[in-house]
C-alpha positions as CSV (number, residue, x, y, z in Angstrom):
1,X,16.7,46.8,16.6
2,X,15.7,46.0,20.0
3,X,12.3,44.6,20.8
4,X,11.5,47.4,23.4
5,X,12.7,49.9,20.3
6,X,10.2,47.9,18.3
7,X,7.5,48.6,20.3
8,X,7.9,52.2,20.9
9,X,8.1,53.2,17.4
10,X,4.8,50.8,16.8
11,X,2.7,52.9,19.1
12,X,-0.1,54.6,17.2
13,X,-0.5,58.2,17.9
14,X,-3.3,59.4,16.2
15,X,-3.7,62.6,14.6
16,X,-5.3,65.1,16.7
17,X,-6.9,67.9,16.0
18,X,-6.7,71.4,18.2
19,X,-8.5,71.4,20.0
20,X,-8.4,67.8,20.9
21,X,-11.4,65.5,19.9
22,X,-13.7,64.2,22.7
23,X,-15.1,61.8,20.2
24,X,-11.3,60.3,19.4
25,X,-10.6,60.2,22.9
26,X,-14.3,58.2,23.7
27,X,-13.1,55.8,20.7
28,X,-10.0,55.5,22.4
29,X,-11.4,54.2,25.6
30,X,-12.9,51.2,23.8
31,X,-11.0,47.6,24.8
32,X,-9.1,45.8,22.4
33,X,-7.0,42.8,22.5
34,X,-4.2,42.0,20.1
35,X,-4.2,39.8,17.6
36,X,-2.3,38.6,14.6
37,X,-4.1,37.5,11.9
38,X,-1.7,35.1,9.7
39,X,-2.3,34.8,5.6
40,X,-1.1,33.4,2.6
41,X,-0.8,34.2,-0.5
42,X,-1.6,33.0,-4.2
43,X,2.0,32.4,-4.4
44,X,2.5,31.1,-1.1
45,X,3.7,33.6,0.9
46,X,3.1,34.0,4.5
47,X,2.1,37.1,6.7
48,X,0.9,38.3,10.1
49,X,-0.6,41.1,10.6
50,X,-1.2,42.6,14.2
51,X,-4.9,43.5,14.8
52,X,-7.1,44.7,17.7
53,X,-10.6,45.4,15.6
54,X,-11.8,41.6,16.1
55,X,-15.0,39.7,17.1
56,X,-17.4,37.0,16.8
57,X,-20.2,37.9,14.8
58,X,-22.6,34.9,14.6
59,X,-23.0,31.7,16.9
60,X,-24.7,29.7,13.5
61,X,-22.7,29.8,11.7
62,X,-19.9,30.5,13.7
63,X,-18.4,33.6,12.1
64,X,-15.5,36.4,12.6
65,X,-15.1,39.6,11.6
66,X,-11.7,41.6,11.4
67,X,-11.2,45.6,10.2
68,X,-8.5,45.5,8.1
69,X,-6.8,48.5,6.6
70,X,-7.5,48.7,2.9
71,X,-3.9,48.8,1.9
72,X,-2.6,46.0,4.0
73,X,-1.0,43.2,2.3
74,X,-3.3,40.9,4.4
75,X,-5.9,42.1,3.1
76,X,-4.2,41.5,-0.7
77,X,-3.7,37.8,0.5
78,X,-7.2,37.0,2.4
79,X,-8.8,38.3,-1.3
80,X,-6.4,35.9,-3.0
81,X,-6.7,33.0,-1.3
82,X,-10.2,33.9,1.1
83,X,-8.4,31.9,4.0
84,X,-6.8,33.3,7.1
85,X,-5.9,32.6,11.0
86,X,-6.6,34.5,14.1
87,X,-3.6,34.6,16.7
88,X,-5.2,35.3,20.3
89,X,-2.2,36.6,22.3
90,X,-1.6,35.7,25.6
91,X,-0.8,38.3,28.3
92,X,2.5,37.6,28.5
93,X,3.1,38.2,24.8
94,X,4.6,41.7,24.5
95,X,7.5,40.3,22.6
96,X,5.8,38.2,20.5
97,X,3.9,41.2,19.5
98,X,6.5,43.8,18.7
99,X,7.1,41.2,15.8
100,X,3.9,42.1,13.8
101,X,4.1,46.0,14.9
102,X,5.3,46.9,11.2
103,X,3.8,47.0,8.2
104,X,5.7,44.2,5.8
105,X,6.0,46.6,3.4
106,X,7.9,49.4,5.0
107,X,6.7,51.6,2.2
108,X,3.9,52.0,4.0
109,X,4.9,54.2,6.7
110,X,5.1,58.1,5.3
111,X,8.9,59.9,6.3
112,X,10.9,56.8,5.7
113,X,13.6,57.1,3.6
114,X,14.2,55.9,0.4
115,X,16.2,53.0,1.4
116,X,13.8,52.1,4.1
117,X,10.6,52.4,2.4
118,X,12.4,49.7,0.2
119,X,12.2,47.1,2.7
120,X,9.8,43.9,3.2
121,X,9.6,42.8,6.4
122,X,9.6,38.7,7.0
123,X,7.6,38.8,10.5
124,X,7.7,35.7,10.7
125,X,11.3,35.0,10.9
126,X,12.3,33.5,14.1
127,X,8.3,32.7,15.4
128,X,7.4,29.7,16.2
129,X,4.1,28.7,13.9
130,X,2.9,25.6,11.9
131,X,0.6,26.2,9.1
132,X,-3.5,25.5,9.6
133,X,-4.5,22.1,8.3
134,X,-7.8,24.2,6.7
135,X,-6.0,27.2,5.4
136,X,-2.4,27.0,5.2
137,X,-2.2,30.1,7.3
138,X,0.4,30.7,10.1
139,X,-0.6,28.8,13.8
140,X,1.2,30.6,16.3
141,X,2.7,28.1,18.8
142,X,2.7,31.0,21.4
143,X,-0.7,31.7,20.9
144,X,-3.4,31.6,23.7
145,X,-5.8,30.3,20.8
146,X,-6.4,30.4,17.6
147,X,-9.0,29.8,14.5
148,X,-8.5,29.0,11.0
149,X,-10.9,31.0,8.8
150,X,-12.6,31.0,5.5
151,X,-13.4,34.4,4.3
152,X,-17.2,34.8,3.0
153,X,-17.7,38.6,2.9
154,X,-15.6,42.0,2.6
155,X,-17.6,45.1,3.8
156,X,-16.3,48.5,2.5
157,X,-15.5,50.6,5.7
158,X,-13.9,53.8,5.2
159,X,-10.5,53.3,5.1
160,X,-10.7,49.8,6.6
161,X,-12.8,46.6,5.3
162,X,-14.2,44.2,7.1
163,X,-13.8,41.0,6.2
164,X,-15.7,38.4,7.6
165,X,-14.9,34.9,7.9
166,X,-16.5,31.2,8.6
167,X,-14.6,29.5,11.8
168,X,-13.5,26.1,10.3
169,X,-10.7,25.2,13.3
170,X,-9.8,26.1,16.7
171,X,-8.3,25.7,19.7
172,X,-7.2,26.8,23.4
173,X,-3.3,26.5,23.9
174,X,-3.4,27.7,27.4
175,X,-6.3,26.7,29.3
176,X,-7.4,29.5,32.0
177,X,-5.3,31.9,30.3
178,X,-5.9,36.0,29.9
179,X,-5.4,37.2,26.6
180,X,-3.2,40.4,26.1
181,X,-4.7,43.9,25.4
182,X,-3.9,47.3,24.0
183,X,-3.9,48.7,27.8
184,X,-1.4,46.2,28.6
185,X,1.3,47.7,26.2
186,X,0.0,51.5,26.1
187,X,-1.0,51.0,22.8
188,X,-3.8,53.1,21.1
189,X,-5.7,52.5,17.7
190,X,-8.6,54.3,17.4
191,X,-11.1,57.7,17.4
């Protein structure tokens, strides 16, 4: 499948309601960026996960928070292993991204058939990445920065939790660089 195809199919339409919801669309105006938080596994296995609900949440200690659906299988590995990686994309990344635009497990999204509910999605295949010397977690070589990540708490939110994680790593891999957004793509996720 083409990345383009990719990318349409990832875009999140939310549910509306009819009438439509002024406080949805409110939500929706809210700036994001994109970013792909990498994990591992008891067992070893690597993932990336595309998210946008990230910030810093504490200068001392330094410390980051990411919303994370409840079902995801990052989630599954961050609890396992409490050690993850933040990706900050760069603006030219639209490509990069349409990697991570899928669940891994394909099961996730409702209306797929049999067959392709089935699936489990490598999205790392073919990226560029070495793992974190902290956490063992995927370092995107075409990231615009990244940091390495030891989780401390997981807030219940809804159908999201927030987990929130100690910076043990980082760095800038383009200097003066602007990192890519939801608007960029066209993307929503939220209200």
């Amino acid at each position: 499948m083409a990345d383009k195809d990719i990318i349409e199919r990832a875009k999140y339409e939310p549910v509306r309601s009819t009438p439509p919801d002024p406080i949805a669309e409110a939500l929706e105006t809210f700036p994001y960026g994109l970013y792909i938080v990498g994990s591992r596994g008891a067992g070893g296995t690597l993932n990336g996960m595309m998210a946008d609900w990230m910030m810093q949440v504490s200068f001392r200690p330094r410390l980051v928070c990411c919303s994370v659906e409840n079902d995801a299988t990052t989630l599954r590995f961050i609890r396992e292993t409490n050690a993850f990686t933040v990706n900050v994309l760069p603006i030219d990344a639209q490509e990069l991204a349409s990697h991570f635009a899928q669940p891994r497990d394909a099961s996730k999204i409702k209306g797929r058939s049999q067959e392709e509910s089935a699936k489990v999605y490598d999205k790392l295949a073919g990226i560029a990445y070495a793992r974190g010397e902290q956490t063992g977690c995927p370092l995107l070589d075409g990231a615009l920065a990244w940091l390495e990540c030891e989780a401390e708490q997981f807030v219940p939110a809804g159908d999201h939790t927030l987990v929130v994680g100690r910076v043990l790593n980082g760095a800038v891999l383009i200097e003066n660089g602007d990192p890519l957004t939801q608007r960029h793509l066209g993307w929503q996720y939220g209200g």
